[in-house]
Every structure is written in structure tokens, then in C-alpha cells.
N, C-alpha and C positions, 0 to 999 in steps of 0.2 A: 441364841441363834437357832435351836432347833425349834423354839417353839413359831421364831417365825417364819422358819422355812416351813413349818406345816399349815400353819393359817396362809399364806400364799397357795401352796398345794391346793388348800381345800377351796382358796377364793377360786383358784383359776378352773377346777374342775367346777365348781357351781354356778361358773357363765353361761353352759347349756342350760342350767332352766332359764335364762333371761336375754337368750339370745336368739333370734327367729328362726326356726317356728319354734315358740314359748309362751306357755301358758300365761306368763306374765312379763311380755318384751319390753326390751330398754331401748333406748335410741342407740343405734349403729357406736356412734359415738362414746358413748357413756362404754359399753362393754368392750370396745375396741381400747382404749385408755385403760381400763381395769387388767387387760390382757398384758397390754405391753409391759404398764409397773409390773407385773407378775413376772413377766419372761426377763425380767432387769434385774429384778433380784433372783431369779434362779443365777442367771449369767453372774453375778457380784457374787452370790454363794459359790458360786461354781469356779472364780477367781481367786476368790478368798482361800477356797481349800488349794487351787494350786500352788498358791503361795507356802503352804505348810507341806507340801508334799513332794517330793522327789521328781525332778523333771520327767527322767526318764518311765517313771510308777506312776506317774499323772497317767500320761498318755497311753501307756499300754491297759490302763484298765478301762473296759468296755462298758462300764457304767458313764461314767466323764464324756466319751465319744457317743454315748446316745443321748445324752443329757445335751449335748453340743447340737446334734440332728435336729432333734427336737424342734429346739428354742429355732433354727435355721428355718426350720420346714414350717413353723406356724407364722415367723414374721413375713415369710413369702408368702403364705396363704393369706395372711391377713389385708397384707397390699395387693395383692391379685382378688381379693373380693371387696375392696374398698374400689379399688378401681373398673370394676364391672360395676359395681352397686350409683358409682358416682355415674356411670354411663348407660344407667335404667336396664342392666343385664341383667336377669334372673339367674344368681351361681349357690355352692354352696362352702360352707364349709369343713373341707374336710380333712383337718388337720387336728379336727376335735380327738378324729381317734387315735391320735399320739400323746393327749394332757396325762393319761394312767402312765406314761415313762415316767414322767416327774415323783409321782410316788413311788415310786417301783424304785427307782435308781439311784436316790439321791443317799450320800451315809448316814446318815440316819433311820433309814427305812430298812434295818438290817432284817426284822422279823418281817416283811412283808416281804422282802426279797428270798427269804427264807422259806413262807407258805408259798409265793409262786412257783419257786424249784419246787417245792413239793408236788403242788398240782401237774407243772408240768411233765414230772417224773413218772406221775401216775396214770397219764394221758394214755401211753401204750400198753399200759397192762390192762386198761378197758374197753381196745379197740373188740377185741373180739367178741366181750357181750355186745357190745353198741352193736357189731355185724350182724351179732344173733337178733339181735333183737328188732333191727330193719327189716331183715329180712324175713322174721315173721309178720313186719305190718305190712309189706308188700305183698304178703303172701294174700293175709286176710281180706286188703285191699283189692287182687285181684277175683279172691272168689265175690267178694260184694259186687263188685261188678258183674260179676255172672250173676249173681241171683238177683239184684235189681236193677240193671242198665236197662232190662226191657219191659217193664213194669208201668213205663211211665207214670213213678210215681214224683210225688212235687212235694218240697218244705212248706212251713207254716206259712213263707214268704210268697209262694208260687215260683219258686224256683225249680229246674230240673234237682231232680234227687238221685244221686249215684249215678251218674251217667256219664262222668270225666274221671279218669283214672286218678290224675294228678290230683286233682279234689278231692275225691276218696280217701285219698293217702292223708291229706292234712287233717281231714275230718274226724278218722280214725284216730289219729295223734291227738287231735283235740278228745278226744272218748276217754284218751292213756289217761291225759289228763285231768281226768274229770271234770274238767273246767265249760259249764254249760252244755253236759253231755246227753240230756235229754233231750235236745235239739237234733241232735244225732241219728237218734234213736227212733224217734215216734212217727215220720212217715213209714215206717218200714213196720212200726208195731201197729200203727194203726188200719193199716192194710192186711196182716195176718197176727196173731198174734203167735205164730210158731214162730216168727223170723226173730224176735226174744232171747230165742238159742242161741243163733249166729251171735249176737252181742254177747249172751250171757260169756259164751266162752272167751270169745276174745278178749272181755274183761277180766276174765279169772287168768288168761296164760300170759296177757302185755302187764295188765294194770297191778295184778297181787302179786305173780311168779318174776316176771322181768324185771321190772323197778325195784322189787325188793331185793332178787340176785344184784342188779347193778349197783344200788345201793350198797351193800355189803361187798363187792371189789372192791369200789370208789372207797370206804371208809377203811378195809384193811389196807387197801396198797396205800395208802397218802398217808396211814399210821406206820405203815413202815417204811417208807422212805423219810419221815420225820424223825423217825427214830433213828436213821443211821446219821442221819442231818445231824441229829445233836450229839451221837456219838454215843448211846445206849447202846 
């Protein structure tokens, strides 16, 4: 029983890759069928266990009532976009973002529901670097705008360069990331090569000092709220 509630779990989560927009789409049909078997046997798992369990312990636990929601909120999505879809309506589906209940909630899923309390336990003890640390990219982000809003300088693309605040800001995040960071970088180097600094730093205070502080909350508070979890 467990191993086939998990292979349902994993079918019904792996319908977004095959469901539009998808890399590789099925017919409406095909994954709308795959869906429902899905939601029949959570529901039958879901009857199965009330039968073993206490009327009144059925219902008071809030795993059962979201597992209930769930399966309720995606059969109405799915008729409500079959029925636009059959009517040449452009909708979406968005009941996708409830299929992670199914693993979360179901008994079997004791240790997954076990690392989620974790993380979520750990969410507020990191509010305040996450604050610190916005609020140094806002910061950064506003002086780049002073130092190149009026520059008129332009990307490799021909685009304006630093000259939207809200741009700025994502830009900078993409930098934190290092993720194609010298795109970032090189109208502003190519223009002066002191302006090198402005990045240098900001590299050394978000990308080495911040991520690595956030890191190290992130890793001690969710080790110790794991810890009290298990009862160490």
C-alpha cells in the first residue's frame, strides 16, 4: 500500500512536465485521465485509512482535511479548464500548486512532514538576515543608480543600463548569484574601469559575507529544531 501510494504521488506530481506548457505535451486527455486515476486512489487510500481509524481521530486531524481539499480543489480545476479548453478559452491550471499536499500529508510521509516542520520552524529565525540582507541590495542598488542612471550607458544588447531602479535590484541579485554575472558587470567596466570597485565590494559584503552568514542560520536553526523534533 505504501509503495503505491508513492508511485501515484510521484505519477501525479510528474504531470507538469507533460502538461502545457511542456517540454514534451500529451493530449489534454491522456494527462487529465492520469490525474483523475491519481485523485481515486489518493481518495480510496484516504477511505481505506478511515476505515482503520477512529471516527472522531479521522476527522480532527488536519492531514485528512487537507488531503480532502486537495483532491476537491484540483477535480474543480480540472472541470473548469476542460471546460474553457473545450470552449477555445485560454486558462490555466492552477491547482498544480496543491499536488506537494499529497506528499506532505499522507501517513506515510512521516519524515517529509517532519523536514517540512523543520523548515518551517526555521523560517523566522531567518527573517532578520533575509531583512539584512535586502536591505543591503537596496541599498547597493540605489547607489548604482546614482552612479550610472546618467551615463547613458547600454548592455551588450543595446539596452538602457542602470537606469530602472526595479531592474537594478534584480540584476544585482543575479550578481549575488553569480549566475551570468559578467553581463552585469562589463558596461559599467567597460566605461571606466574604476567602477570594478562598486562590484568588487558588493561582491565581497552580499555574495562571500551574507550567503555565507545566511547559510550558517539556515543550517544551525533547522539542526536544531530537528533536534528537538527527534527528542535529542
Amino acid at each position: 500500500m505504501r509503495t503505491a501510494t508513492y508511485f501515484f504521488i510521484f505519477l501525479n506530481l510528474s504531470l507538469a512536465m507533460f502538461e502545457e506548457p511542456a517540454v514534451y505535451p500529451l493530449p489534454f486527455v491522456v494527462t487529465s485521465l492520469v490525474e483523475v486515476l491519481c485523485l481515486l486512489v489518493f481518495l480510496g487510500r484516504l477511505a481505506h485509512f478511515a476505515t482503520v481509524t477512529l471516527h472522531n481521530v479521522f476527522w480532527k486531524d488536519t492531514k485528512n482535511i487537507c488531503i480532502m481539499v486537495a483532491i476537491l480543489l484540483s477535480l474543480v480545476d480540472l472541470a473548469i479548464y476542460g471546460a474553457l479548453r473545450a470552449h477555445g478559452v485560454t486558462s490555466i491550471r492552477w491547482s498544480r500548486i496543491v499536488r506537494p499536499i499529497f506528499l506532505i500529508n499522507f501517513a506515510e510521509s512521516r519524515q517529509i512532514r517532519r523536514a517540512f516542520r523543520s523548515i518551517r520552524n526555521t523560517l523566522p529565525d531567518i527573517t532578520y538576515v533575509f531583512l539584512l540582507f535586502m536591505f543591503s541590495l537596496l541599498m547597493f542598488s540605489l547607489m548604482a543608480l546614482k552612479l550610472f542612471g546618467d551615463r547613458n550607458l547600454q548592455t551588450a544588447e543595446g539596452l538602457p543600463y542602470f537606469r530602472n531602479y526595479l531592474e537594478i535590484v534584480f540584476d544585482l541579485y543575479v550578481l549575488v548569484t553569480t549566475a551570468n554575472s559578467p553581463d552585469v558587470m562589463m558596461p559599467a567596466f567597460d566605461f571606466s574601469s574604476w567602477y570594478a570597485l562598486f562590484f568588487i565590494a558588493f561582491v565581497i559584503i552580499n555574495t562571500y559575507i551574507f550567503m555565507s552568514l545566511f547559510l550558517a542560520v539556515v543550517y544551525n536553526n533547522y539542526k536544531k529544531h530537528l533536534k528537538v523534533m527527534l527528542g535529542g
